[in-house]
N, CA, C and O atoms as CSV, one atom per row, in Angstrom:
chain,resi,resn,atom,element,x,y,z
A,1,UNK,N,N,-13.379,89.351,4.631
A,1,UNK,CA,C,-12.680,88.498,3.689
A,1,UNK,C,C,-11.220,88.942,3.525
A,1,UNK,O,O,-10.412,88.017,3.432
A,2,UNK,N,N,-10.780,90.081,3.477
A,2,UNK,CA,C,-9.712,90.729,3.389
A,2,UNK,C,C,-9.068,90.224,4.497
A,2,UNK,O,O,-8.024,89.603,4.300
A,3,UNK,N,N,-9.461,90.357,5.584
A,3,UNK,CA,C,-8.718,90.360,7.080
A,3,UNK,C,C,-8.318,88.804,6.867
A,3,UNK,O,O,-7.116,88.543,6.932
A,4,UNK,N,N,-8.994,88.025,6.682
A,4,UNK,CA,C,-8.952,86.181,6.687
A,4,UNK,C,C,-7.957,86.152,5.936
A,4,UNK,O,O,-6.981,85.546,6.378
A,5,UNK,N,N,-7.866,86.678,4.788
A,5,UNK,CA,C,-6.491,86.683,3.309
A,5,UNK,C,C,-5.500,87.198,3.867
A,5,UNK,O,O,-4.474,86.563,3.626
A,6,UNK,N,N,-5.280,88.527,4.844
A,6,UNK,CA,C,-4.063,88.954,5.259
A,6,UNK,C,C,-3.535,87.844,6.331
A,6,UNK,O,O,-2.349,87.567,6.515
A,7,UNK,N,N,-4.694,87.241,7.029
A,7,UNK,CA,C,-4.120,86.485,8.312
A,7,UNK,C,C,-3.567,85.136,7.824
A,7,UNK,O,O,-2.767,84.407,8.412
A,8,UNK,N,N,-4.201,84.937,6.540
A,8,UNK,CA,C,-4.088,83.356,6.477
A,8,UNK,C,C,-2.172,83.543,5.253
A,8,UNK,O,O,-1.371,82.638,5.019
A,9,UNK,N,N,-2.096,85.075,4.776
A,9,UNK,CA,C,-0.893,85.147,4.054
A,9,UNK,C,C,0.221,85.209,5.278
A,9,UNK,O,O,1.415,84.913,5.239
A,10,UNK,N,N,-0.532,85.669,6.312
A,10,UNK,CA,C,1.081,86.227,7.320
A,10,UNK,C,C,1.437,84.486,7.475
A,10,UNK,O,O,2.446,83.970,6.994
A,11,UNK,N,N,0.311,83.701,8.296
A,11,UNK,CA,C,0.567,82.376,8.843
A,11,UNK,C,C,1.108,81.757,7.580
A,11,UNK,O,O,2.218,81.373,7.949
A,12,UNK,N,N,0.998,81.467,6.443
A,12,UNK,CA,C,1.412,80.698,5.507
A,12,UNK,C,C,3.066,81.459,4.720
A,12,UNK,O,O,3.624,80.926,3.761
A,13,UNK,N,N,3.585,82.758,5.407
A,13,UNK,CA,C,4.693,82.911,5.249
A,13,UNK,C,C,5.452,82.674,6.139
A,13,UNK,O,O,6.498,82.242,5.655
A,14,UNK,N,N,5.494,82.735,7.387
A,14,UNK,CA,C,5.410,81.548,8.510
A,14,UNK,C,C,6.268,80.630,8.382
A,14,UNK,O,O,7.493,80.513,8.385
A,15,UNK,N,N,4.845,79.642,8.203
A,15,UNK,CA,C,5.319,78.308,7.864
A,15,UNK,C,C,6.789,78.246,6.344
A,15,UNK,O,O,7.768,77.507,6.446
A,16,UNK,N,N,6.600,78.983,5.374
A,16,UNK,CA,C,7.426,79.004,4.397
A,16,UNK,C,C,8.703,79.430,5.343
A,16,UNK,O,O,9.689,78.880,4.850
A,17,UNK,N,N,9.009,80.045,6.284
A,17,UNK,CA,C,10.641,80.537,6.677
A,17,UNK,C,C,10.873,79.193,7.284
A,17,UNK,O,O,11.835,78.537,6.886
A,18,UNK,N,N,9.938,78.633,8.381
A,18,UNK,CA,C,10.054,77.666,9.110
A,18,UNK,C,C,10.619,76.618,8.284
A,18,UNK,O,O,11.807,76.298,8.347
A,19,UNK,N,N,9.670,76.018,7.418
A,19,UNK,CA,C,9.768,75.383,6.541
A,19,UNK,C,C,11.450,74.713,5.496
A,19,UNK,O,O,11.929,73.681,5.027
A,20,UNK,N,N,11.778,76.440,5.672
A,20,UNK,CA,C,13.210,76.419,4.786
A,20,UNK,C,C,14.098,76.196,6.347
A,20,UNK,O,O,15.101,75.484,6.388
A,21,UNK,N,N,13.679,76.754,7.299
A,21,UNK,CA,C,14.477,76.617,8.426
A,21,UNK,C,C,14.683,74.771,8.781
A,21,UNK,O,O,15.626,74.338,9.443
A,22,UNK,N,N,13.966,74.198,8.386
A,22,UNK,CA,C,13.897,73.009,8.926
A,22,UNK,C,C,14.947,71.840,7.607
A,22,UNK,O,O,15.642,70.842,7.794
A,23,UNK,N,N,14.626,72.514,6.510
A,23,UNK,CA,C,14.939,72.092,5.255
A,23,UNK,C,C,16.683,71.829,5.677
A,23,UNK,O,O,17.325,70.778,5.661
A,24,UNK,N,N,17.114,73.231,6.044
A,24,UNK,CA,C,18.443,73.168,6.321
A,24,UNK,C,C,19.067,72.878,7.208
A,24,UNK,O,O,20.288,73.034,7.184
A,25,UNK,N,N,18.368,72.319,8.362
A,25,UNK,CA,C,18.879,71.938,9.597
A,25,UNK,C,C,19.277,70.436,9.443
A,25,UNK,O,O,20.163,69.941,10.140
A,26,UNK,N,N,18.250,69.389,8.043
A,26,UNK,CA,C,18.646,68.245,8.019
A,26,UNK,C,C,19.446,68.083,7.309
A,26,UNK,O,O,19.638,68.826,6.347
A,27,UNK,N,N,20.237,66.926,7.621
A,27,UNK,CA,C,21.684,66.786,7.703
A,27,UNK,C,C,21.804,65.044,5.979
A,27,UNK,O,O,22.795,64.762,5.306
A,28,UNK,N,N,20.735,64.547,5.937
A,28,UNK,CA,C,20.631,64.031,5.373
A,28,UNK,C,C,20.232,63.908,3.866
A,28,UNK,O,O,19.025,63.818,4.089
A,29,UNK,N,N,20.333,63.819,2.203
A,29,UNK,CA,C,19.189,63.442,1.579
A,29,UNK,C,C,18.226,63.091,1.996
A,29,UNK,O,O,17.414,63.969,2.289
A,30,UNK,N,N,18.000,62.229,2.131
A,30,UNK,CA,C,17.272,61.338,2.018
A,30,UNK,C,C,16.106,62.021,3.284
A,30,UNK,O,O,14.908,61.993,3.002
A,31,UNK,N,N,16.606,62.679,4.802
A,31,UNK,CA,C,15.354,63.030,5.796
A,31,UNK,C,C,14.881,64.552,4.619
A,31,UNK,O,O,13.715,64.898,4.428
A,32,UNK,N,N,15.716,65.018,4.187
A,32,UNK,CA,C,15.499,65.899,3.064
A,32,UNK,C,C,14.620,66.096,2.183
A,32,UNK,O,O,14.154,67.166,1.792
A,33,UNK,N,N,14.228,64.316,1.642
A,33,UNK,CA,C,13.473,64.002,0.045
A,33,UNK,C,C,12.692,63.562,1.153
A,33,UNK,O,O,13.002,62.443,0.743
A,34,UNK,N,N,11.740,63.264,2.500
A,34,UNK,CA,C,11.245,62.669,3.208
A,34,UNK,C,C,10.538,64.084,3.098
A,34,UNK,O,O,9.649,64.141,2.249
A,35,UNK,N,N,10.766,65.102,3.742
A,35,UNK,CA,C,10.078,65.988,4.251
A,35,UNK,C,C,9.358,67.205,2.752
A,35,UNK,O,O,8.536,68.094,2.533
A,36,UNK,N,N,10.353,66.422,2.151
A,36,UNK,CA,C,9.894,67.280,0.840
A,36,UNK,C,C,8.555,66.545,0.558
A,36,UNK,O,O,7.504,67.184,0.592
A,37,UNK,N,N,8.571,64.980,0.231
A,37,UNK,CA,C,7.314,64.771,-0.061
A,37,UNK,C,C,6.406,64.778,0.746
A,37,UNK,O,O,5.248,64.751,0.329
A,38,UNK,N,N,6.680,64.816,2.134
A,38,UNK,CA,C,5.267,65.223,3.392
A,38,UNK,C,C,4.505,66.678,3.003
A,38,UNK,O,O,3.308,66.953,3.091
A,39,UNK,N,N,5.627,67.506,2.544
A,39,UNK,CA,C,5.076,68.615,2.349
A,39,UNK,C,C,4.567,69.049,1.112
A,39,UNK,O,O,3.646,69.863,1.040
A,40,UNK,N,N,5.121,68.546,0.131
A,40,UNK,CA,C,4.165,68.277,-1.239
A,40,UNK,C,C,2.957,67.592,-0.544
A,40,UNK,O,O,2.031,68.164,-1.119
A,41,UNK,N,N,2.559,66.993,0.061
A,41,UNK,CA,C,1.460,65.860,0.165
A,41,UNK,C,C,0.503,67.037,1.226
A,41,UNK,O,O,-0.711,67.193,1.091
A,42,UNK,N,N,1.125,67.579,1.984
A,42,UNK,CA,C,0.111,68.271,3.087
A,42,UNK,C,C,-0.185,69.945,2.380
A,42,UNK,O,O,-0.770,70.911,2.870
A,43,UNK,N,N,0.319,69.812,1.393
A,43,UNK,CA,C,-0.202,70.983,0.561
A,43,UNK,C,C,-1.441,70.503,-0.206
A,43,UNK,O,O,-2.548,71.032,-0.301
A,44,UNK,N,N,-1.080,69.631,-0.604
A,44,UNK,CA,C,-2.211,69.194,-1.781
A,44,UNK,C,C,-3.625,68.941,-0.517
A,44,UNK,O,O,-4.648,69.607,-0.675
A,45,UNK,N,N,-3.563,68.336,0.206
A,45,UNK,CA,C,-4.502,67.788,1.401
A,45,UNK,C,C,-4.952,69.408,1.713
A,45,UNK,O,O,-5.961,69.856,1.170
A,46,UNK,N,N,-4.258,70.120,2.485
A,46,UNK,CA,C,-4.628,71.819,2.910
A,46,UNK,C,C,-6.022,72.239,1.477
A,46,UNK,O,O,-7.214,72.485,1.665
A,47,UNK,N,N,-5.502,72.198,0.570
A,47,UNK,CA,C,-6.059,72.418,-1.102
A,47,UNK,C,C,-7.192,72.149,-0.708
A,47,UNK,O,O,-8.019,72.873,-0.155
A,48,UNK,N,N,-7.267,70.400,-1.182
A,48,UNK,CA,C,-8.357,69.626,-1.037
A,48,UNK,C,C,-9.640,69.933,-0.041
A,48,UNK,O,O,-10.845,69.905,-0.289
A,49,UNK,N,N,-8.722,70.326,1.539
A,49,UNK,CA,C,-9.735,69.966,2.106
A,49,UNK,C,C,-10.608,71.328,2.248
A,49,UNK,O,O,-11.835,71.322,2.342
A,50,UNK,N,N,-9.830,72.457,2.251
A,50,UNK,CA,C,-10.052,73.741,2.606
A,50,UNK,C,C,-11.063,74.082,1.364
A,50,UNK,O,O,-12.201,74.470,1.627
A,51,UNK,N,N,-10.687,73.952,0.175
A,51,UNK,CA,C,-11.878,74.051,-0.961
A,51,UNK,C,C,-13.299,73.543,-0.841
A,51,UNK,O,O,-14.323,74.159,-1.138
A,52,UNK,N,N,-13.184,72.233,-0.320
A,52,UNK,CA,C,-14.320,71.274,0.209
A,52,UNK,C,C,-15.405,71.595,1.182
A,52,UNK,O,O,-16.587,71.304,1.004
A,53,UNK,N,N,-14.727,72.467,2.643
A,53,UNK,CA,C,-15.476,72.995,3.306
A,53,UNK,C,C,-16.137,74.305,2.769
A,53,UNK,O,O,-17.288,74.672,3.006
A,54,UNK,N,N,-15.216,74.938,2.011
A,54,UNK,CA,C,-15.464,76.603,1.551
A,54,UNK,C,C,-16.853,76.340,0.511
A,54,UNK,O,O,-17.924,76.945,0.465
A,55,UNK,N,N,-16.414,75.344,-0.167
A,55,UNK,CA,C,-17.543,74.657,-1.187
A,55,UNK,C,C,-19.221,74.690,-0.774
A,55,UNK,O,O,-20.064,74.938,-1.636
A,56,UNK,N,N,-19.426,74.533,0.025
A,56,UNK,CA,C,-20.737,74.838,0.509
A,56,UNK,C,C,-21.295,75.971,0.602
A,56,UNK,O,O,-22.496,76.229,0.686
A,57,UNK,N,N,-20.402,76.658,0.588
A,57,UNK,CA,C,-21.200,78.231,0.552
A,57,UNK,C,C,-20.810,78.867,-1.153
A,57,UNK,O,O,-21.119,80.032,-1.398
A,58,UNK,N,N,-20.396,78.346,-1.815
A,58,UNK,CA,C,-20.518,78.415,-3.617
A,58,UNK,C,C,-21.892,79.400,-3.715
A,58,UNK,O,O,-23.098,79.181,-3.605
A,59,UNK,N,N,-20.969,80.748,-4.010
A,59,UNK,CA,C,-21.957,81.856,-4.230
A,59,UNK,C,C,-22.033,82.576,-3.519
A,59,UNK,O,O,-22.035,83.755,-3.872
A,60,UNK,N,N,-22.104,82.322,-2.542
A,60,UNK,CA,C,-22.254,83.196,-1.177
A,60,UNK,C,C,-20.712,84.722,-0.927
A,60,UNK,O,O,-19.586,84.733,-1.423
A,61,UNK,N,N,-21.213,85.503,-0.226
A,61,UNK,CA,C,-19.755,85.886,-0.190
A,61,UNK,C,C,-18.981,85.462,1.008
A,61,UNK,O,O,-17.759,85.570,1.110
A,62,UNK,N,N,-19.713,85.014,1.827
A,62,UNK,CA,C,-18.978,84.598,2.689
A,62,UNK,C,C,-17.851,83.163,2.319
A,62,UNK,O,O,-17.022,82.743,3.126
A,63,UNK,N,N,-17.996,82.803,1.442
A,63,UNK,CA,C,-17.154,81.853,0.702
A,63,UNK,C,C,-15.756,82.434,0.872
A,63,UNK,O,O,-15.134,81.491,1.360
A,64,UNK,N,N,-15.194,83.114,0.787
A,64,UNK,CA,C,-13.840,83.229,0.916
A,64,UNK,C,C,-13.219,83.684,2.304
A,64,UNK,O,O,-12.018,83.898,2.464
A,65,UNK,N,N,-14.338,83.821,3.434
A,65,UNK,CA,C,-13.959,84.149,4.864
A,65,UNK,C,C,-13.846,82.612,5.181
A,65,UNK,O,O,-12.724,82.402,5.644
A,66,UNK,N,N,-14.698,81.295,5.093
A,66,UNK,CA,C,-14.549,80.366,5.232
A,66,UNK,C,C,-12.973,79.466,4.542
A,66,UNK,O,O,-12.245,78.688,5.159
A,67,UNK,N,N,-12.880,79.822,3.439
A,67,UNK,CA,C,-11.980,79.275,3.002
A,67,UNK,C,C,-10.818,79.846,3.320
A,67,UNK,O,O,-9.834,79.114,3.218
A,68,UNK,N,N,-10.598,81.254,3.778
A,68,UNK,CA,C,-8.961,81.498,4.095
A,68,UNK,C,C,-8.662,81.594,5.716
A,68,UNK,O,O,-7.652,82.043,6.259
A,69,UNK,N,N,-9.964,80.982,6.383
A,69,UNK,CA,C,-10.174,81.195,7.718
A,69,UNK,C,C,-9.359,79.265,7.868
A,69,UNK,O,O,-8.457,78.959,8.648
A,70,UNK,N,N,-10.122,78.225,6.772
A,70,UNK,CA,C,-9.610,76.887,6.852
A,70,UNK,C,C,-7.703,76.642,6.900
A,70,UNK,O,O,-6.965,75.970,7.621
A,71,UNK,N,N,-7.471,77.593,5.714
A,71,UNK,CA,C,-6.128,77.862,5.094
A,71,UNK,C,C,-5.637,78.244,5.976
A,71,UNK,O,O,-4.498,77.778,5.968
A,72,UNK,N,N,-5.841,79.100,7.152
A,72,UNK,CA,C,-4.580,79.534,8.020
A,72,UNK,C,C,-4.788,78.694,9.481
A,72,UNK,O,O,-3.828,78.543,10.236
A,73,UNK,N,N,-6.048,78.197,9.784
A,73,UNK,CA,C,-5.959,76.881,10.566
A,73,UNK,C,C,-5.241,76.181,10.179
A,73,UNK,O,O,-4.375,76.097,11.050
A,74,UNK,N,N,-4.922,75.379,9.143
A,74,UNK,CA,C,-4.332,74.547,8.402
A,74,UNK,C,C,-2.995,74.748,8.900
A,74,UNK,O,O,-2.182,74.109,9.568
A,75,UNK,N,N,-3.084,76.155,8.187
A,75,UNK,CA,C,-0.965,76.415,8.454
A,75,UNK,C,C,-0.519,76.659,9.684
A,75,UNK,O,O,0.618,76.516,10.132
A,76,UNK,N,N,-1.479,77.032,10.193
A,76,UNK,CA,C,-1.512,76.897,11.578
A,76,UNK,C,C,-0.627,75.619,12.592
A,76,UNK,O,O,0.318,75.649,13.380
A,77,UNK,N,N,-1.436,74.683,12.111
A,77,UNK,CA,C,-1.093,73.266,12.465
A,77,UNK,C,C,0.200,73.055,11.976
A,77,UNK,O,O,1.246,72.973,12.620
A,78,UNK,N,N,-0.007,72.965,10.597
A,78,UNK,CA,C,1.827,72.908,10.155
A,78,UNK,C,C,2.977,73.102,11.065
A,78,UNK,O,O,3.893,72.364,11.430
A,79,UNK,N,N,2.581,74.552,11.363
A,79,UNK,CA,C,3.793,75.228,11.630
A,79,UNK,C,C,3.875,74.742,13.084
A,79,UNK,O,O,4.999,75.027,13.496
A,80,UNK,N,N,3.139,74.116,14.051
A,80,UNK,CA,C,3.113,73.691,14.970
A,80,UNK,C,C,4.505,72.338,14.898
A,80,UNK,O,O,5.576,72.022,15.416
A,81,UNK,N,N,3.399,71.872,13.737
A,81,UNK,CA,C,4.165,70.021,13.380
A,81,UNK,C,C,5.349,70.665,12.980
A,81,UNK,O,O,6.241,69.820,13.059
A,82,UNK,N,N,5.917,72.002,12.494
A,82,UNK,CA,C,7.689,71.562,11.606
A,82,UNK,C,C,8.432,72.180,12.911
A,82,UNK,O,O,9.635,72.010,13.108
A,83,UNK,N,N,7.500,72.988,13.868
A,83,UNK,CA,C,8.548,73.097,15.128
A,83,UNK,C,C,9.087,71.995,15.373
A,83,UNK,O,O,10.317,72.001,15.410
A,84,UNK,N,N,8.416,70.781,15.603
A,84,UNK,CA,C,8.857,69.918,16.950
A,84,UNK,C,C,9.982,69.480,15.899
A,84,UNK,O,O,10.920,69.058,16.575
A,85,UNK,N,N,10.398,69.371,14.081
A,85,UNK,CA,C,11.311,69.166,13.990
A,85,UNK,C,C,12.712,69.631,14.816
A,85,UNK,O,O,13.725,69.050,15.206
A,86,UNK,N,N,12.176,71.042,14.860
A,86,UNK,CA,C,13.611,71.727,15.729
A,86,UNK,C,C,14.058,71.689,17.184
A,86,UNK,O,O,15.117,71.860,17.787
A,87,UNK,N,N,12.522,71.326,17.554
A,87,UNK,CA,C,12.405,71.162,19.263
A,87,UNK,C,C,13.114,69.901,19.098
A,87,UNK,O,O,13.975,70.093,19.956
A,88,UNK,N,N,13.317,69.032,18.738
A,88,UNK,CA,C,13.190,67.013,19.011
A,88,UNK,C,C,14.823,66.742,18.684
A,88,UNK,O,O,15.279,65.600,18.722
């Protein structure tokens, strides 16, 4: 459980540099207030969904290897999707 929490904190600080990296590369408001609310929105979704799967094992201890194992898949992906901002 520990190891899943360290892996899923490194990947989700990650995505946070990326994240600001991408923030400042756009040149616009407005692609600015665009990406802000994608990413408000794919936080809340990450939340949602990662709780949902972890949810089944309620009680168990393996409950939190599942859930921070979802969380850094998740950011995983992210950080995939805010490259191609910089690649494109």
């Amino acid at each position: 459980n520990e190891k899943a929490y360290s892996d899923y904190e490194k990947a989700d600080l990650e995505m946070t540099k990326l994240y600001k990296k991408v923030m400042s590369n756009l040149q616009t408001p407005e692609e600015k207030n665009l990406l802000l609310t994608a990413q408000r929105a794919w936080i809340k979704y990450k939340e949602a969904h990662c709780n949902a799967i972890a949810n089944q094992y309620e009680g168990g201890s393996i409950k939190p290897l599942f859930l921070y194992g979802c969380l850094e898949e998740i950011t995983n992906e992210r950080i995939k999707q805010l490259n191609n901002y910089i690649n494109n």
